[in-house]
C-alpha positions as CSV (number, residue, x, y, z in Angstrom):
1,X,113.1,112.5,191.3
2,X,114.4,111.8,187.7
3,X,116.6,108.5,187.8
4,X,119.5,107.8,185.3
5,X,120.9,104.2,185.1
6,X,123.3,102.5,183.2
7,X,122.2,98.9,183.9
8,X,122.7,95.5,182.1
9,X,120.1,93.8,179.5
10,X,119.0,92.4,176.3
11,X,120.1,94.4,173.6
12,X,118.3,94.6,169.7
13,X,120.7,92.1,169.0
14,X,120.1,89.3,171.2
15,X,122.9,90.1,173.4
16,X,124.0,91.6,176.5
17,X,125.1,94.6,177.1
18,X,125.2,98.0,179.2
19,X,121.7,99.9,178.3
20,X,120.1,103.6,178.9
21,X,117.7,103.5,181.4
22,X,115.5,106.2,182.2
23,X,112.6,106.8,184.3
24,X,111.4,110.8,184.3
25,X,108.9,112.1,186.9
26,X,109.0,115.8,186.1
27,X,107.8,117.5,182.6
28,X,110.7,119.5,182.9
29,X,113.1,117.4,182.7
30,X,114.6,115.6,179.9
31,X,117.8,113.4,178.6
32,X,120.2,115.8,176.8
33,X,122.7,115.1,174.2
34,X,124.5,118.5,174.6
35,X,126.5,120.7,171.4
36,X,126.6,117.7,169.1
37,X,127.3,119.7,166.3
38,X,129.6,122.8,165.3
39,X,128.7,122.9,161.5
40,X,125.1,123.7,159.3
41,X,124.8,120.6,157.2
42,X,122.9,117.9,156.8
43,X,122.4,114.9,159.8
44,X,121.2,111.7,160.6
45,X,120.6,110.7,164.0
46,X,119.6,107.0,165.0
47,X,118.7,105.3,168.5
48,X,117.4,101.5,169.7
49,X,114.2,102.3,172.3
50,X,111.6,100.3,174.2
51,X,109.5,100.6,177.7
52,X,108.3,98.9,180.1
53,X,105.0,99.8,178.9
54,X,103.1,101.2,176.0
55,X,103.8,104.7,176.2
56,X,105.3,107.6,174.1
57,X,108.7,108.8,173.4
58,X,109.7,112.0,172.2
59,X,112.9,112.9,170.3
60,X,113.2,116.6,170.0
61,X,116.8,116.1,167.2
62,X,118.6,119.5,166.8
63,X,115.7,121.6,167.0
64,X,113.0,119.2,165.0
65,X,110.3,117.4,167.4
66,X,108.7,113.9,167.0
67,X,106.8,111.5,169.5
68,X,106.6,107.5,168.2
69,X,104.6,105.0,170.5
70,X,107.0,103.2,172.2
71,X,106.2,99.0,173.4
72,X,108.5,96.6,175.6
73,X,110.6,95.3,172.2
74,X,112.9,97.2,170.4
75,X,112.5,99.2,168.0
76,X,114.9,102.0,166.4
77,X,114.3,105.5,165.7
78,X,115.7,107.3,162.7
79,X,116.0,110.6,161.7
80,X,117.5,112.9,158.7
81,X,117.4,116.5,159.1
82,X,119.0,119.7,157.5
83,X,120.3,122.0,160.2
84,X,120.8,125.5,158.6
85,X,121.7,127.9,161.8
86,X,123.4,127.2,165.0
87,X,120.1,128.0,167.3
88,X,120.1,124.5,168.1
89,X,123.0,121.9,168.7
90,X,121.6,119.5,171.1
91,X,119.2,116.2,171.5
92,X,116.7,116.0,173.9
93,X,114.8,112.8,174.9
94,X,111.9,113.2,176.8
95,X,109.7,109.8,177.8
96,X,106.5,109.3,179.0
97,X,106.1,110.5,183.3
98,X,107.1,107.5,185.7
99,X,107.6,105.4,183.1
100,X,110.9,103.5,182.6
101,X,112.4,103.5,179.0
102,X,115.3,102.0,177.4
103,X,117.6,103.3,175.0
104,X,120.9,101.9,173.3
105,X,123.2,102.6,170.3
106,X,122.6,106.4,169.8
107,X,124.4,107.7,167.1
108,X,124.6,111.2,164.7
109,X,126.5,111.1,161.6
110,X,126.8,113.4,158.6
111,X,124.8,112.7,155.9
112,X,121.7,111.0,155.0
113,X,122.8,107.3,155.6
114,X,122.3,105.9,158.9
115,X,125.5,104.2,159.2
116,X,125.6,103.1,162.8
117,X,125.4,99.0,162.3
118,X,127.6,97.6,158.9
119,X,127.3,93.9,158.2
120,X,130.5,91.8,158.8
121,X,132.6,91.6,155.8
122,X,131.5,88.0,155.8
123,X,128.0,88.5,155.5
124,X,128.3,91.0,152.3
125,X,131.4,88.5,150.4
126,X,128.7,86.6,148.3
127,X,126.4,90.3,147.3
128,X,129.8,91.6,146.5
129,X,130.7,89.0,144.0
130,X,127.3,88.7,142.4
131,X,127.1,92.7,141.8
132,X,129.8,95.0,140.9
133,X,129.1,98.4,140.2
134,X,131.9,101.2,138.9
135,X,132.0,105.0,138.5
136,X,134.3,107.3,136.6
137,X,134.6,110.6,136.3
138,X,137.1,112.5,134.5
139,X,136.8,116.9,133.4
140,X,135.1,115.7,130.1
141,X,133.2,112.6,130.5
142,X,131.5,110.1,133.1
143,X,130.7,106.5,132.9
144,X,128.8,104.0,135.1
145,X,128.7,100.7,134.8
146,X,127.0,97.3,136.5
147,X,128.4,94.1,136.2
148,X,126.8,90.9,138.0
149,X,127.8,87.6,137.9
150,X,125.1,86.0,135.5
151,X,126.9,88.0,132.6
152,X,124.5,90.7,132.6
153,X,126.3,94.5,132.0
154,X,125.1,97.9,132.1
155,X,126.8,100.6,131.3
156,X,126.2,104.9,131.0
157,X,128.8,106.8,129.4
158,X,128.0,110.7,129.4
159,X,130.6,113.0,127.7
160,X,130.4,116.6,125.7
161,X,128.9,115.0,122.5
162,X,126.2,113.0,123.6
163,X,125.1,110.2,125.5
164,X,125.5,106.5,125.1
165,X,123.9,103.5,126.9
166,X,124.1,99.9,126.7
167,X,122.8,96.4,128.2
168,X,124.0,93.1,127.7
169,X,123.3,89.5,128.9
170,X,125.6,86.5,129.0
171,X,123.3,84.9,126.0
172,X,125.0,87.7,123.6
173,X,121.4,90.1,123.6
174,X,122.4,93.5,123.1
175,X,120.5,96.7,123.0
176,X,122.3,99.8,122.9
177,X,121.4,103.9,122.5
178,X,123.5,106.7,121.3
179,X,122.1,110.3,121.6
180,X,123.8,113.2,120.5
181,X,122.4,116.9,119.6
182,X,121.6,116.1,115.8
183,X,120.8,112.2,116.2
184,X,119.6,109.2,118.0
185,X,120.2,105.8,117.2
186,X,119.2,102.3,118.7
187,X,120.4,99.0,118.1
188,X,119.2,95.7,119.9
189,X,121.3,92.7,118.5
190,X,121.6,88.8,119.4
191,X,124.0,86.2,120.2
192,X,122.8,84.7,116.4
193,X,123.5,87.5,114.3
194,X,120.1,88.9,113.9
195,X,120.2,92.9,114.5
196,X,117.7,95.6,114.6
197,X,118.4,99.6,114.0
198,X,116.6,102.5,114.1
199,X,118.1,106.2,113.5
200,X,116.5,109.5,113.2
201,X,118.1,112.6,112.7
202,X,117.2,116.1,111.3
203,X,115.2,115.3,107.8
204,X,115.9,111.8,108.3
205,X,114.9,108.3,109.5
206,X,116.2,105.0,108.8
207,X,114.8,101.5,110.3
208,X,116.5,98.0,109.2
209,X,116.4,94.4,110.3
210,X,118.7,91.9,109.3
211,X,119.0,88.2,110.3
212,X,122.0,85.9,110.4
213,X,121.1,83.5,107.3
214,X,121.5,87.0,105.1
215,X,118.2,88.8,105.0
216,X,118.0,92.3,105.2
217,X,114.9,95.1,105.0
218,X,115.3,98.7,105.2
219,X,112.5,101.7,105.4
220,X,114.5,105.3,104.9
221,X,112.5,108.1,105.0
222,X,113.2,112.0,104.9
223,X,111.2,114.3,103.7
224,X,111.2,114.6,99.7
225,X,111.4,110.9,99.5
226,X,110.2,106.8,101.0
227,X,113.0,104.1,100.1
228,X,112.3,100.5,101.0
229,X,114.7,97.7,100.3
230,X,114.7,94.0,101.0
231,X,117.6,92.2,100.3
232,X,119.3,88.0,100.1
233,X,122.9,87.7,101.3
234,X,124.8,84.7,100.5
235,X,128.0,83.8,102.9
236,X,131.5,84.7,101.4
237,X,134.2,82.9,103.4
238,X,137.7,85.2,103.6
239,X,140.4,84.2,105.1
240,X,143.3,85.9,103.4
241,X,143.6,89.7,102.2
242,X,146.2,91.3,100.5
243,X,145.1,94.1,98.2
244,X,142.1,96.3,98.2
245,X,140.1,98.0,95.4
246,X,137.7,100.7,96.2
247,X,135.7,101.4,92.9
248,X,133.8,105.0,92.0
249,X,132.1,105.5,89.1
250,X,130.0,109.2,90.0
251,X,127.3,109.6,92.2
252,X,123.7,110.8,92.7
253,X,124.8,114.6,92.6
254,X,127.7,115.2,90.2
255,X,130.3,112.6,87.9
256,X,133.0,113.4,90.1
257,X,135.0,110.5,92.4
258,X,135.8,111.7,96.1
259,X,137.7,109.2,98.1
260,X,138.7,110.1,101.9
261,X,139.6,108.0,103.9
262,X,140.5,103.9,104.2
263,X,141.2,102.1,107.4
264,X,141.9,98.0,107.6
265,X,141.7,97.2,111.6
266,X,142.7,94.3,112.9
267,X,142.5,93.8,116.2
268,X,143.0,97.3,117.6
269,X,145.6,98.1,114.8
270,X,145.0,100.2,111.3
271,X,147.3,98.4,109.2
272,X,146.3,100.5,106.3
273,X,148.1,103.5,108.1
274,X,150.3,105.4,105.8
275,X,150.5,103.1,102.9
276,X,150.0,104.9,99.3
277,X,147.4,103.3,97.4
278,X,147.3,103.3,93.5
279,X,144.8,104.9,91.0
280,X,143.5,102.7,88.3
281,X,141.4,102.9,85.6
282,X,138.8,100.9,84.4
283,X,141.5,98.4,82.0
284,X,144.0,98.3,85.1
285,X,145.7,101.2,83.8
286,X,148.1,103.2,86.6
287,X,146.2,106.5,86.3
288,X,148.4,110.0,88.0
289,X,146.5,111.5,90.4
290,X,147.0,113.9,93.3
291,X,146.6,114.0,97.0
292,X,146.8,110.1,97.3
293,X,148.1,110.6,100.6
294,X,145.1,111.4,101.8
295,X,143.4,108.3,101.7
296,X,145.6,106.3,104.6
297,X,146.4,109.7,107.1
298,X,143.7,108.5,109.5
299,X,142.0,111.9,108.8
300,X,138.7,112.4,107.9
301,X,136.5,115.8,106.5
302,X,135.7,117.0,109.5
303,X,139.8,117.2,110.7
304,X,141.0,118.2,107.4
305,X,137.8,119.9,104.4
306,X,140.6,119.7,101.7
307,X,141.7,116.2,102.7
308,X,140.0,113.7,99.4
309,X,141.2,112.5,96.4
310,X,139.3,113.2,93.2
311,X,138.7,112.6,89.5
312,X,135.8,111.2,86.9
313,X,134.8,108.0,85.3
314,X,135.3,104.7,86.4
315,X,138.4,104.5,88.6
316,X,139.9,102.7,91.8
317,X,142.3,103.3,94.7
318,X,144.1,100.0,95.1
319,X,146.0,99.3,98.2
320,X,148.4,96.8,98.3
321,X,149.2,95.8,102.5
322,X,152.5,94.2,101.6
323,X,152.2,91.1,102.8
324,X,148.4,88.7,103.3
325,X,146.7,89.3,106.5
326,X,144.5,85.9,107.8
327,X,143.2,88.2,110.7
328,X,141.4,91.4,109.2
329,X,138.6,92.2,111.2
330,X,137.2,95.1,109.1
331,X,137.7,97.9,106.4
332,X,136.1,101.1,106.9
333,X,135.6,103.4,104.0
334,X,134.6,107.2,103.8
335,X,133.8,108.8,100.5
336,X,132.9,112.3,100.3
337,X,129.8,112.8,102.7
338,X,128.7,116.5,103.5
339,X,125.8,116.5,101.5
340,X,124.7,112.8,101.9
341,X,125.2,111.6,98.3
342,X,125.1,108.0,97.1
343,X,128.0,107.1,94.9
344,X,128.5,104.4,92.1
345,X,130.5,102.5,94.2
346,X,132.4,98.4,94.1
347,X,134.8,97.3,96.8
348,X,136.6,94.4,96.4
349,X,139.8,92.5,98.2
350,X,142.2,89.9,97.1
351,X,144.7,87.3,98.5
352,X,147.2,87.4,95.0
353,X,145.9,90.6,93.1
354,X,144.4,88.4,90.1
355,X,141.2,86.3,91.5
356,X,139.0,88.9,93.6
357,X,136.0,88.9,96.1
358,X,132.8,91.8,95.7
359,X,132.0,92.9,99.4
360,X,130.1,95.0,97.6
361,X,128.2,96.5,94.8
362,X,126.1,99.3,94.5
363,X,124.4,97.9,90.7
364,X,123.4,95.3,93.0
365,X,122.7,96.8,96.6
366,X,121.3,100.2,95.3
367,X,123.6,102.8,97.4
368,X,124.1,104.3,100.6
369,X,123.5,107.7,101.5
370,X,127.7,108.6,102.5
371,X,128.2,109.9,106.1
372,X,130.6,110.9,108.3
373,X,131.0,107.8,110.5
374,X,131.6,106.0,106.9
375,X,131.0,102.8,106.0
376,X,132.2,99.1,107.6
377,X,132.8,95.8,106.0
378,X,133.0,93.4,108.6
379,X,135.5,90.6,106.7
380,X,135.3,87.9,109.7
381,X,131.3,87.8,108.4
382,X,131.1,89.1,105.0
383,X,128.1,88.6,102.6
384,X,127.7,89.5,99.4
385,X,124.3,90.4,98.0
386,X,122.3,87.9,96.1
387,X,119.3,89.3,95.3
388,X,117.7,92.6,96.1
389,X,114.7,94.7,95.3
390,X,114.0,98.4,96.0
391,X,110.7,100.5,96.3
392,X,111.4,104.5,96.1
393,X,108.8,106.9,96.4
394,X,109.3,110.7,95.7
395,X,106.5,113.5,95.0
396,X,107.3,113.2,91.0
397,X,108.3,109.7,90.9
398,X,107.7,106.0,92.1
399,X,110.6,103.8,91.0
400,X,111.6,100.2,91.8
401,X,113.9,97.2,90.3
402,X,114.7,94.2,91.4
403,X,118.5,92.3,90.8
404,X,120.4,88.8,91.4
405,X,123.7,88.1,91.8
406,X,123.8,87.2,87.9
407,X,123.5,90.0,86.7
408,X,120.1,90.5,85.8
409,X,118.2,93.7,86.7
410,X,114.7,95.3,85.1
411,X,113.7,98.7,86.4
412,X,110.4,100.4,86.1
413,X,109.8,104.4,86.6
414,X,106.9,106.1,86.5
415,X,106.5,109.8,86.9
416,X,103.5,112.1,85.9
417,X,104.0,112.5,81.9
418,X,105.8,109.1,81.1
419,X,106.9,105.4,82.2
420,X,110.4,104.0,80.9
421,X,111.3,100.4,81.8
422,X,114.8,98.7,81.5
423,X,115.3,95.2,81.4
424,X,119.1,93.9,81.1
425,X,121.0,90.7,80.9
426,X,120.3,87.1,81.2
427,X,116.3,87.4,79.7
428,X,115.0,83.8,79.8
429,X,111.3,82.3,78.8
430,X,108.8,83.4,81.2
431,X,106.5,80.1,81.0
432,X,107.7,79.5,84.8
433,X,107.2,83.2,85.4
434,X,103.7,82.6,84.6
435,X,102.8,79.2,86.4
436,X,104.6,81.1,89.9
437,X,102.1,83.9,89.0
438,X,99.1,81.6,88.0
439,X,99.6,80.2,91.4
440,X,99.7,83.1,93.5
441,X,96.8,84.2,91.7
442,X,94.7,80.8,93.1
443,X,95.6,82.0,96.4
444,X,94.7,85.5,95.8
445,X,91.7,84.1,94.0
446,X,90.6,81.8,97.4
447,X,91.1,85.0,99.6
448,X,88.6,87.1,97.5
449,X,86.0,84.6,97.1
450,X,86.7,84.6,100.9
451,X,86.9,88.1,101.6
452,X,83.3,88.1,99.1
453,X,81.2,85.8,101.3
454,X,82.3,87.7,104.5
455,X,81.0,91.0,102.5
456,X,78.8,89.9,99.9
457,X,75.3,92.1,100.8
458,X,77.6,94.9,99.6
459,X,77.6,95.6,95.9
460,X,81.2,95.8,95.0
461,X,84.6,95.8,97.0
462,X,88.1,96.4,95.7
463,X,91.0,95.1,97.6
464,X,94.8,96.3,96.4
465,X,98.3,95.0,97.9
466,X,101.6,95.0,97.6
467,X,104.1,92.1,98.3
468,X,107.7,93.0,98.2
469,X,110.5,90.4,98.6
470,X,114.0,90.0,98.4
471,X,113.4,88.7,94.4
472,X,110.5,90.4,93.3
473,X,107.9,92.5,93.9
474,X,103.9,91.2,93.0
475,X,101.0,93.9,93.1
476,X,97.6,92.9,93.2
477,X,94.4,94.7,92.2
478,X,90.8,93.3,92.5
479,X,87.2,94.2,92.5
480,X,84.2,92.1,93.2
481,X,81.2,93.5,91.9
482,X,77.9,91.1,91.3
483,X,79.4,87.9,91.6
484,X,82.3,89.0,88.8
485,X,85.9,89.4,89.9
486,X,88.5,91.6,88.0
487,X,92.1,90.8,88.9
488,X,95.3,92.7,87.9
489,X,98.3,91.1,88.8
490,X,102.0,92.2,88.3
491,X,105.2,90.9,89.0
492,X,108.7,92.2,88.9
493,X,111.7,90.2,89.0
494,X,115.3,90.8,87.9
495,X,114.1,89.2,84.6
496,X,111.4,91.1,83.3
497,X,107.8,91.6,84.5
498,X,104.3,89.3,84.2
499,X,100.9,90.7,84.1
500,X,97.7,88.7,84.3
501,X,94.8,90.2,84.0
502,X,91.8,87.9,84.9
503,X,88.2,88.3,84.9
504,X,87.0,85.1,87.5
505,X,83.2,84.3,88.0
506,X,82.5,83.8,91.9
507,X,80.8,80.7,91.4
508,X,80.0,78.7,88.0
509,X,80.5,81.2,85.1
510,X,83.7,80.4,82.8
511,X,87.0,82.0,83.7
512,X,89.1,84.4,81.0
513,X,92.4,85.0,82.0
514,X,95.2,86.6,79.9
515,X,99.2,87.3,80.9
516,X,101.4,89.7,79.3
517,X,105.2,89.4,80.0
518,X,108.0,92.3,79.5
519,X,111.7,90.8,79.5
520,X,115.1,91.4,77.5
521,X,113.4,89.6,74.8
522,X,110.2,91.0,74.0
523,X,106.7,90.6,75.0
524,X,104.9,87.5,75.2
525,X,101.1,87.2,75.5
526,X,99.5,84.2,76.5
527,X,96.1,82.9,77.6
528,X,96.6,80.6,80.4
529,X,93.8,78.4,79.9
530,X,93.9,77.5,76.0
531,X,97.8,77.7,75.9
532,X,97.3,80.2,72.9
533,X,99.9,83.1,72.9
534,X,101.5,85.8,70.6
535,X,105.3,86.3,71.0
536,X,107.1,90.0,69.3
537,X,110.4,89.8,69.9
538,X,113.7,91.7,68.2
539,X,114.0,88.1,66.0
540,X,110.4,87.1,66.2
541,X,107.0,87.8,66.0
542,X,105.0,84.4,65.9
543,X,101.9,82.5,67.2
544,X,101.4,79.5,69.5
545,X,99.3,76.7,70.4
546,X,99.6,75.0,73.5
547,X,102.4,77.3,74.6
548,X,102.4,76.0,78.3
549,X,102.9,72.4,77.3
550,X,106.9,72.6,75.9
551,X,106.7,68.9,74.8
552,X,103.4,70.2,72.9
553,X,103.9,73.5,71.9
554,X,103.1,74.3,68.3
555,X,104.5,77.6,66.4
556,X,101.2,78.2,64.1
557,X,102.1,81.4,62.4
558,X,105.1,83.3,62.0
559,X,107.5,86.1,60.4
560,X,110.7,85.1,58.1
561,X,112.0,87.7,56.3
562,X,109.8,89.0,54.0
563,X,107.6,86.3,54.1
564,X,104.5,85.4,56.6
565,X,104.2,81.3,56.9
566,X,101.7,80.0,58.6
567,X,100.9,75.6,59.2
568,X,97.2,76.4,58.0
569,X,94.8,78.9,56.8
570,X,91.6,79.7,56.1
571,X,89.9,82.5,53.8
572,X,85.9,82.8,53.8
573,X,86.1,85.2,51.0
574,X,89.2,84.3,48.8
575,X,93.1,85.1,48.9
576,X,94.3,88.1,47.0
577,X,97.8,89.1,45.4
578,X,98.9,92.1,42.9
579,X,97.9,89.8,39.6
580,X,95.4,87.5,40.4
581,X,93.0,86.4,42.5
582,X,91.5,83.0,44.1
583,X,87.5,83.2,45.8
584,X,85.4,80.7,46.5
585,X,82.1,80.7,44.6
586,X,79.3,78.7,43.3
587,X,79.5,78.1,39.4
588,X,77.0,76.4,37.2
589,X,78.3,73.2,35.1
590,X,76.7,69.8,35.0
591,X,75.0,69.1,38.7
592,X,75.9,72.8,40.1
593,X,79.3,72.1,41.5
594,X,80.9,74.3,43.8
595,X,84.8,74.8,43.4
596,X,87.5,77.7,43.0
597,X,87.5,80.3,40.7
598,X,90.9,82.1,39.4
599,X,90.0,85.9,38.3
600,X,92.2,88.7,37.5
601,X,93.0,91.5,40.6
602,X,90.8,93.7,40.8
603,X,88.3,92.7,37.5
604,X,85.4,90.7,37.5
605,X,86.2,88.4,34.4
């Protein structure tokens, strides 16, 4: 006969306590758990087992049957099933014949968490403070988010325009991703400043890193066009802001001036809110012009297509904030930006309204493409741009400058049928121009004569490059071809350009080098090695001996007026004016002298 006993033992936990003991001597019979349920659903039933003896156990749980091997320690049995009709609501457990089997702790909840055994609250108080997670969920939007005590947060926010997800460690690292339907961006950012972006959208991407000390790269690609720009910021400490001037001078698409919108946050406050900025020209000049309004209503094109204040030439919006602010976090601009153009654009602050601090300026900076999240000045660490070279690259057109915080620009553009060059302000000798380009030539120089013995059972090789930097740009063009070298080399800087074109023997043959240089002032050929150069300038055009030697440096021939002077010359055949002449010759007097002979021009007397 089947035996049933409640009896007393050693439970899974070390314990004592009342146990299931059952010892089965008929197939047909079998433990029952009867109508456990009254609902479909999902279940999870669990239950502590052991025997006296190896044997097997089977669990037959709501209509789904299972046999595990069953020993003399405990083990526990759990099981997750989906019940989707009524044919079964029981448990049956059925051991091994004449054999006597334990069983405690049986349990059937809803769900697919066995939750018969928590942990004391005790036990869990240190997880709970290391780990915290939170969920929220709202109609429009959820957001999750992990916070653990070693500073580190992660966070998921979901809502009806995109997705955005962040992760952040108590050092200050950052890294961050917004996704929407027309974009993607990604950020990753440290405690020191330096940041890295990338963002792609339809017919655009855009990569930039920047480090803390003020350097700055960006690659912007779409699909007519490849802009790269490297850029030096110098640190601008402001502390105090009263007035605001946001300069427009045109843009890349028409003349016209389009302001929309200004915001000054500090804190979580716009302090700009509602305050009527003035139109100025470019002598300071109070200039009428309508919808002013506009710019302070917190509204932007997308909430109101009419809402922007226009006009041509050179003109600002000046705000005045009625009192100075010490605590200005940021300003954040929007100029007209549907069709992504790049304005003429200066924006400046001031404590008193007479001495006044460049955030920015696009003469220097090149432009931004205008969008709709705008544009932010971060005041608590603003930089203004020192130096700054660009690179673009279109189908029809290769263009690039480089500028300094002085003022001094040069620009080249080449296009298929032509190639203009501007060089403005501040031109200054370009002897040290040349010595900086002499010397990166020896190292060009040592890397050929390196890259030659690597490659030297070939006949000829031709290596190019192109080194851009926040204060020039150098190009480099050589070929190697028995033993002789032929270097190009050209520099751009926001003074001018130098060229040196060299031809270098590998080994023992004589060097020839020549430099050309472009600047405000003219053009300046020298030849490095004798010092020899020819200057044409708007007020000169002269020759030189030992031009690289100041101290030494001799003017040999030049242009005054309407006269040519030179420190010496020499005629092999004789000098020649309108009414006379002077040759050399032999003449015959006592002892066959030799001497100069005066003759009419153009006679033979």
């Amino acid at each position: 006969m089947s035996i049933v006993n409640e009896i007393e033992n050693i439970t899974p936990y070390g314990d004592s306590d009342k146990v299931l003991e059952l010892n089965i001597d008929l197939e047909s019979d079998a433990y029952m758990l009867q109508n456990v349920i009254k609902l479909t659903g999902t279940y999870t039933f669990s239950i502590w087992y052991k025997s006296n003896v190896d044997s097997n156990i089977t669990f037959n749980v709501l209509g789904t049957i299972e046999s595990v091997t069953s020993t003399s320690t405990w083990n526990k049995y759990v099981k997750t099933i989906t019940v989707e009709n009524l044919d079964e609501k029981s448990i049956y457990i059925i051991p091994s014949l004449n054999i006597k089997s334990y069983f405690y702790e049986g349990y059937l909840v809803e769900g697919i968490v066995d939750t018969s055994w928590l942990p004391a609250p005790e036990d869990l108080h240190e997880e709970i403070g290391s780990v915290r997670s939170e969920l929220t969920q709202t109609a429009s939007s959820i957001e999750a988010k992990i916070t653990a005590s070693n500073g580190r947060i992660t966070s998921l926010a979901a809502d009806i325009e995109g997705i955005k997800g962040r992760v952040e460690d108590a050092e200050g690292n950052i890294s961050a991703v917004t996704q929407t339907a027309t974009n993607l961006k990604m950020e990753i950012k440290n405690a020191r400043g330096d940041k890295a972006n990338l963002s792609a959208k339809f017919g655009e991407i855009e990569s930039s890193i920047a480090s803390a000390d003020g350097k700055a790269s960006v690659a912007q690609q779409t699909a007519d066009a490849i802009n790269l720009t490297v850029s030096q910021k110098q640190n601008v400490v402001i502390t105090a802001v009263r007035y605001i001037r946001d300069w427009l001078n045109g843009n890349s698409i028409d003349s016209y001036n389009r302001w929309v919108e200004c915001r000054v946050v500090s804190g979580k406050e716009n302090i700009a809110s509602g305050i009527i900025p003035i139109c100025k020209d470019i002598s300071l000049n109070t200039v009428t012009t309508n919808n002013l309004s506009c710019y302070t209503n917190g509204l932007i094109l997308d909430e109101n297509a009419n809402g922007y204040i226009q006009n041509t030439n050179k003109k600002c919006l000046e705000l005045d904030l009625g009192s100075v602010h010490y605590d200005i976090d940021y300003i954040q601009i929007w100029h007209y930006y549907n069709d992504n153009r790049v304005y003429n654009h200066t924006l400046q602050v001031s404590q008193d309204g007479v001495s006044w601090v460049t955030l920015y300026d696009s003469d220097i900076s090149g432009g931004y493409a205008e969008t709709y999240e705008g544009k932010t000045y971060f005041l608590n660490n603003s930089s203004v741009v020192t130096e700054f070279s660009s690179i673009t690259q279109k189908i029809d057109e290769v263009k690039s400058s480089v500028n300094d915080a002085n003022g001094n620009i040069s620009v080249l553009q080449q296009q298929a049928d032509n190639i203009s060059s501007l060089v403005g302000n501040n031109g200054s000798d370009n002897v040290s121009g040349i010595f900086k380009l002499l010397k990166d030539l020896d190292t060009s120089i040592s890397n050929l004569k390196e890259d030659y013995e690597k490659n030297k059972e070939e006949n000829s090789e031709t290596i190019s490059s192109i080194q851009q930097n926040a204060n020039d740009i150098t190009s480099t063009v050589a070929t190697i071809n028995n033993n002789i070298s032929d270097i190009s080399q050209i520099r751009q800087d926001s003074k001018g350009w130098q060229t040196l074109f060299a031809q270098l023997d590998m080994y023992d043959m004589s060097n020839v080098l020549t430099n050309i240089s472009l600047d405000i002032n003219g053009i300046t050929i020298i030849n490095p090695i004798t010092g020899q150069a020819t200057k044409i300038t708007i007020d000169e055009f002269a020759g030189y001996r030992n031009y690289n030697d100041e101290n030494a440096r001799e003017k040999i021939f030049w242009i005054e007026e309407d006269t040519t002077k030179t420190t010496r010359l020499l005629c092999k055949k004789g000098w020649d004016t309108d009414y006379i002449k002077m040759t050399t010759n032999d003449f015959t007097s006592s002892g066959g002298s030799k001497g100069v002979v005066f003759v009419k021009s153009g006679g033979s007397s």
